[in-house]
Backbone atoms as SQL, in Angstrom:
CREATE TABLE atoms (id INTEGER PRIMARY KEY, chain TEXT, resi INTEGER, resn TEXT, atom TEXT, x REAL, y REAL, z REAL);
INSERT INTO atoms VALUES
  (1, 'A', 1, 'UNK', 'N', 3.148, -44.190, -5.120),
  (2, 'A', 1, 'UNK', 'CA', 2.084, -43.526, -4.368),
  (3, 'A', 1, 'UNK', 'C', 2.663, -42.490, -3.398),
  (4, 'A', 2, 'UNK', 'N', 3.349, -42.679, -2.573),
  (5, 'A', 2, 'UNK', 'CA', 4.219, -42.192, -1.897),
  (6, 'A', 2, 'UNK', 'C', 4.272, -40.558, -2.818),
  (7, 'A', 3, 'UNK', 'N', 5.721, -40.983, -3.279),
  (8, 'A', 3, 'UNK', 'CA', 5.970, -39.666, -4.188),
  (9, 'A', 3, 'UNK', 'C', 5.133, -38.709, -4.547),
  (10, 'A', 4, 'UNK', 'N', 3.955, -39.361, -5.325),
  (11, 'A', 4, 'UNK', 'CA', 2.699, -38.746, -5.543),
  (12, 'A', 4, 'UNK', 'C', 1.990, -37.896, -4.704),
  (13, 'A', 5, 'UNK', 'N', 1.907, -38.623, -3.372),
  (14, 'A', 5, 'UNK', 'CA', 1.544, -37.828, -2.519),
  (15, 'A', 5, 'UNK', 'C', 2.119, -36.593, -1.906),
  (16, 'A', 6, 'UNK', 'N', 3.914, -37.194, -1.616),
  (17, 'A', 6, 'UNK', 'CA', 4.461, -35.760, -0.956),
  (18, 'A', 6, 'UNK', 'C', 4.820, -34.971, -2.094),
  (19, 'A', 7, 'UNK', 'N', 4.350, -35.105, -3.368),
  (20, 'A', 7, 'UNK', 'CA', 4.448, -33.806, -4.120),
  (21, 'A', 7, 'UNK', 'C', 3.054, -32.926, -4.258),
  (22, 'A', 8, 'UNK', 'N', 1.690, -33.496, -4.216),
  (23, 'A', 8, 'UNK', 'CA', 0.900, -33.327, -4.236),
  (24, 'A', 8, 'UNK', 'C', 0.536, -32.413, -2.525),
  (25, 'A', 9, 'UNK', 'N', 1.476, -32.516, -1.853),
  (26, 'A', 9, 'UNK', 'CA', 1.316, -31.978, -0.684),
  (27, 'A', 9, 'UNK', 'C', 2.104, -30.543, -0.726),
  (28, 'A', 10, 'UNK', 'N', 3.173, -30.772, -1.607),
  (29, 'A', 10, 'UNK', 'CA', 4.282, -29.391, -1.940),
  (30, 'A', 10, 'UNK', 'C', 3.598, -28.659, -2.398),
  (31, 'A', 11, 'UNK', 'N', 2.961, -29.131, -3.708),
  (32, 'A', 11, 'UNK', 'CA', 1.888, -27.750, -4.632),
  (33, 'A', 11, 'UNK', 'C', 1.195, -27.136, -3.508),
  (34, 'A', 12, 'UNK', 'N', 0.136, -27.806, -2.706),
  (35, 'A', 12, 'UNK', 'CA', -0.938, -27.145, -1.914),
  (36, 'A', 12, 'UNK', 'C', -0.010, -26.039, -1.078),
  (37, 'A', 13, 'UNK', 'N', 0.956, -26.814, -0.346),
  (38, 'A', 13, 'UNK', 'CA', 1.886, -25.897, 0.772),
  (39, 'A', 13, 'UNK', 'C', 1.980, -24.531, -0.669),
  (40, 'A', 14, 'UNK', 'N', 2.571, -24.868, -1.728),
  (41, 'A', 14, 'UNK', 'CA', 3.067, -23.684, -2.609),
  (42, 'A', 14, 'UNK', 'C', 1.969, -22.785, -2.695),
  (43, 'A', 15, 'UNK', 'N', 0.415, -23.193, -2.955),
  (44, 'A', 15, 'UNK', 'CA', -0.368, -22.471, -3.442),
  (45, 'A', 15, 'UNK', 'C', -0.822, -21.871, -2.166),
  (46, 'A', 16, 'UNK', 'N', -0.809, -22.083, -1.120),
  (47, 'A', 16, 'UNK', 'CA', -1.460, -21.371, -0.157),
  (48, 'A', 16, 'UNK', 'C', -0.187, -20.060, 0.256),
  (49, 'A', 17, 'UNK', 'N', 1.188, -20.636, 0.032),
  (50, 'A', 17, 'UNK', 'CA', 1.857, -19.336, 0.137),
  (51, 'A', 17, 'UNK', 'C', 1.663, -18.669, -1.040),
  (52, 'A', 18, 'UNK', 'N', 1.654, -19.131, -1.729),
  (53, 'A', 18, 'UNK', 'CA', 1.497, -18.010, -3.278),
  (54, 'A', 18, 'UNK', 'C', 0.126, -17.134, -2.216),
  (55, 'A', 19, 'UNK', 'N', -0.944, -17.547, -2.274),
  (56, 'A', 19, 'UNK', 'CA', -2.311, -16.778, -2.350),
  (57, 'A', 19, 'UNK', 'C', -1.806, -15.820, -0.989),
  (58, 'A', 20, 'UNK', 'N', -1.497, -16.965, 0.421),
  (59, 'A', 20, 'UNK', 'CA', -0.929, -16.128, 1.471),
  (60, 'A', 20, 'UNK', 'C', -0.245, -14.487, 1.052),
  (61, 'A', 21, 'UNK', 'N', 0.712, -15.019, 0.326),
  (62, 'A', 21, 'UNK', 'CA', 1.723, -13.592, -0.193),
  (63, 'A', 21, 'UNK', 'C', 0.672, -12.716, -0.577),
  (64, 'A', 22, 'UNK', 'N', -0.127, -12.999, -1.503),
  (65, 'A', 22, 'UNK', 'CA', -0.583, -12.302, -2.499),
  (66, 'A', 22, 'UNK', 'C', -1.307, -11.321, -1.491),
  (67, 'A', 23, 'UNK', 'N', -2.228, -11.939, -0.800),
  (68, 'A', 23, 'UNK', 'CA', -2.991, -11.182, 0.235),
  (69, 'A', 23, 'UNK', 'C', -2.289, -10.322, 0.688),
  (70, 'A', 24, 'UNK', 'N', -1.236, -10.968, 1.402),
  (71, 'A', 24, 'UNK', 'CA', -0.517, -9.381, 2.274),
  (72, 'A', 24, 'UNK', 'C', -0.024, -9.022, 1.447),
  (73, 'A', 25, 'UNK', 'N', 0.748, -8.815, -0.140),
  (74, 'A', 25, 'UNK', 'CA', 1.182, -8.263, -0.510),
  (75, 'A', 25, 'UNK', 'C', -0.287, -7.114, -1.045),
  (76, 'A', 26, 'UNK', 'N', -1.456, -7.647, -1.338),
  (77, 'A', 26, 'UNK', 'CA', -2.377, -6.553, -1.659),
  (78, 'A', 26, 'UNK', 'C', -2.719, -5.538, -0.194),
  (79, 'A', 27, 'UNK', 'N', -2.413, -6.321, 1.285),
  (80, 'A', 27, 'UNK', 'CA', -2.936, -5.490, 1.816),
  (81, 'A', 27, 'UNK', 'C', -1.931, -4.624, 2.035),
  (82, 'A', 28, 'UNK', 'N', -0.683, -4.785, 2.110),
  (83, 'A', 28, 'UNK', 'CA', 0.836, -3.636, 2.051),
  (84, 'A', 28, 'UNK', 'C', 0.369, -2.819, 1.073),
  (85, 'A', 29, 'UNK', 'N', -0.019, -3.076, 0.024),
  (86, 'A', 29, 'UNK', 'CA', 0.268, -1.966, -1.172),
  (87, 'A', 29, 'UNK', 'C', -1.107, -1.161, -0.965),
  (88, 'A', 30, 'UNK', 'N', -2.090, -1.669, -0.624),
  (89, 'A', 30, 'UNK', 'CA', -3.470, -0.781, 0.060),
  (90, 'A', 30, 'UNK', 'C', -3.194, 0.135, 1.063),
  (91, 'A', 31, 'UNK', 'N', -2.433, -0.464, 2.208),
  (92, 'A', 31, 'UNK', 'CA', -2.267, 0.484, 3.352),
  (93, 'A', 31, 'UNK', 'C', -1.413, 1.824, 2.591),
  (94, 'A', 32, 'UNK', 'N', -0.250, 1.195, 1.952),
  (95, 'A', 32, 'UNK', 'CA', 0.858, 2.171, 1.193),
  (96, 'A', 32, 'UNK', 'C', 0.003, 3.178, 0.600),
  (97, 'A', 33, 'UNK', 'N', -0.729, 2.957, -0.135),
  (98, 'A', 33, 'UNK', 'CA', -1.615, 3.880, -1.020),
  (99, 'A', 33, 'UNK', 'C', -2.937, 4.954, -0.526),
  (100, 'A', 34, 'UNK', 'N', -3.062, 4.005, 0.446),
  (101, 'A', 34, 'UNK', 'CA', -4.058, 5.140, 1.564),
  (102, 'A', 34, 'UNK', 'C', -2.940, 5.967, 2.001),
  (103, 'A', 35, 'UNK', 'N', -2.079, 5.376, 2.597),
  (104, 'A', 35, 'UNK', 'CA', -1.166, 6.907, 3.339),
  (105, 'A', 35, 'UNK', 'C', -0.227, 7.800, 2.531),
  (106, 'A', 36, 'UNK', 'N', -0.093, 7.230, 1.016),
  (107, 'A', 36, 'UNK', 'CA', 0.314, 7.971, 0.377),
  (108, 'A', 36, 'UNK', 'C', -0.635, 9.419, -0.037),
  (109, 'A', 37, 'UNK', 'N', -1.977, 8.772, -0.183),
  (110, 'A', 37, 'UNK', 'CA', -3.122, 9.471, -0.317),
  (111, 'A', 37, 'UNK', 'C', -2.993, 10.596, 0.966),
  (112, 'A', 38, 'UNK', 'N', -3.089, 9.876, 2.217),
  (113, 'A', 38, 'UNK', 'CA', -3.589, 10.584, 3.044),
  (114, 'A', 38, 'UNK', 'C', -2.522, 11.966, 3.175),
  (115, 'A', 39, 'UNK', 'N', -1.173, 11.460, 2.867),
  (116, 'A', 39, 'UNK', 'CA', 0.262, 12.288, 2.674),
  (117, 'A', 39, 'UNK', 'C', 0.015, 13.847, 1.560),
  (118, 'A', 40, 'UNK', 'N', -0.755, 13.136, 0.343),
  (119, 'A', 40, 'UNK', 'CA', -0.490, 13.790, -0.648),
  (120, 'A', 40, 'UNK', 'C', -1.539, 14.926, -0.097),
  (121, 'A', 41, 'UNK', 'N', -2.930, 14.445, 0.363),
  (122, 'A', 41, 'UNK', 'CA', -3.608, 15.566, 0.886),
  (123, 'A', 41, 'UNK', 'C', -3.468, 16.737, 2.373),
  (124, 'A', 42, 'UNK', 'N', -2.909, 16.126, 2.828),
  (125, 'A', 42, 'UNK', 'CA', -2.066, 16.748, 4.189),
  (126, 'A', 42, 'UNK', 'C', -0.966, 17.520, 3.317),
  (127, 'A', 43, 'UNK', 'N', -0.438, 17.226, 2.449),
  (128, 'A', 43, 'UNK', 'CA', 0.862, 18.336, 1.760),
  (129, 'A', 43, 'UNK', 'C', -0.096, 19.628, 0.642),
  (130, 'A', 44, 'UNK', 'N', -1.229, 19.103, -0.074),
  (131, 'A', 44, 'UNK', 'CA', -2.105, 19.666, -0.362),
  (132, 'A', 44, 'UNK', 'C', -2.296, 20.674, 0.364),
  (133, 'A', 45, 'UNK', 'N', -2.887, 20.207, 1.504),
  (134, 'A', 45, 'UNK', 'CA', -3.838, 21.515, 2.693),
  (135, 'A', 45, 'UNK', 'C', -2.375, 22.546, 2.852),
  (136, 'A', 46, 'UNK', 'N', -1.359, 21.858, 3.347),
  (137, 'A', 46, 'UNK', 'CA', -0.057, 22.268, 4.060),
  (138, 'A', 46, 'UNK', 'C', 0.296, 23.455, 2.501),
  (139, 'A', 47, 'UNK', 'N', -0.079, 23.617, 1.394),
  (140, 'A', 47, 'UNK', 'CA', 0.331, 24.121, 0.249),
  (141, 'A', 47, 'UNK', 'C', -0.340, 25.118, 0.493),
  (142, 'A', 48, 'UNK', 'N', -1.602, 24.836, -0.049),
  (143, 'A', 48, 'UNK', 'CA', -2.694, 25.663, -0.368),
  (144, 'A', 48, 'UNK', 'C', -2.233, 26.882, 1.021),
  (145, 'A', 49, 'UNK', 'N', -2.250, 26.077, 2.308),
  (146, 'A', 49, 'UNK', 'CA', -2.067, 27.055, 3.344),
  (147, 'A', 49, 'UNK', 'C', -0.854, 27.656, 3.298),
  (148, 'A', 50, 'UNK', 'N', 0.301, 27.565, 2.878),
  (149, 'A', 50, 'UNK', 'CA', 1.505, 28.246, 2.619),
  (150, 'A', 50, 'UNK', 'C', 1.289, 29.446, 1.749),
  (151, 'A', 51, 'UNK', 'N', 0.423, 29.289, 0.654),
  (152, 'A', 51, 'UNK', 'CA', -0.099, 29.612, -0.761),
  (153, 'A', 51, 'UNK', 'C', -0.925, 31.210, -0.395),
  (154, 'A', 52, 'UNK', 'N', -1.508, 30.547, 1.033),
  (155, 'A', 52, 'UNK', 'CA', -2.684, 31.690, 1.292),
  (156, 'A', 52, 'UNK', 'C', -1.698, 32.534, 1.848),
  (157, 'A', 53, 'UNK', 'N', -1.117, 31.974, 2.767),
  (158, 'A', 53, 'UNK', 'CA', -0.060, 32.553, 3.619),
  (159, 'A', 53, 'UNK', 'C', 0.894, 33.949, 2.990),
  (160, 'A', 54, 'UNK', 'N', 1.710, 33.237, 1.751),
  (161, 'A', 54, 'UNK', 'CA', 2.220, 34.159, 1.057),
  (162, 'A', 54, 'UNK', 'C', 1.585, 34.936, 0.424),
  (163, 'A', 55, 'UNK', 'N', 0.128, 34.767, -0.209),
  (164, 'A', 55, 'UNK', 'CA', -0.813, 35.953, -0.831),
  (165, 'A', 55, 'UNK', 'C', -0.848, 36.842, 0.366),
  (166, 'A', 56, 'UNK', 'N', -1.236, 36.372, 1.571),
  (167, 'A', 56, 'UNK', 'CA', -1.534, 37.903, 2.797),
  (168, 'A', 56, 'UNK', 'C', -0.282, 38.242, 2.989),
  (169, 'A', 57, 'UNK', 'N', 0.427, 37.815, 3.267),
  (170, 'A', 57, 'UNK', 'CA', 2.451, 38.584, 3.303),
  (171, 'A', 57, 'UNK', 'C', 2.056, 39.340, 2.364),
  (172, 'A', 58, 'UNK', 'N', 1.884, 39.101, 0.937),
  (173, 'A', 58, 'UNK', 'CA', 2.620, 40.009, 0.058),
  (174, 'A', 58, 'UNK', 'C', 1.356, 40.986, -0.652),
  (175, 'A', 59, 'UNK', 'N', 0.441, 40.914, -0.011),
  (176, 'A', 59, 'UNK', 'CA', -1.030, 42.119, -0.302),
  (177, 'A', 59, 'UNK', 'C', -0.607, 43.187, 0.970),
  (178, 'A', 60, 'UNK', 'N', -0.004, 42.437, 2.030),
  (179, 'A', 60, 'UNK', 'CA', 0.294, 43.482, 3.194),
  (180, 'A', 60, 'UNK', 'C', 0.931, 44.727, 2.574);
């Protein structure tokens, strides 16, 4: 009985870190992906505006 029990106590401890991880590992890779997002469009604008930039330089 014993045994039974403190293994039956290991799985639960295991499964709540499994799910634990899982969570923060989904919310790391969410945050990652918003600011990659938010990165890619800030380098976007930062382009496009370089882009405009060099069209008026070189119409001058």
């Amino acid at each position: 009985m014993t045994l039974m029990k403190k293994r039956t106590k290991k799985k639960i401890t295991t499964k709540k870190c499994i799910s634990m991880w899982r969570t923060y590992v989904i919310r790391v890779t969410t945050k990652l992906s918003k600011e990659a997002v938010m990165a890619k469009l800030k380098q976007r604008k930062y382009s496009s505006f370089i882009i405009v930039v060099f069209v008026k330089w070189s119409m001058h």
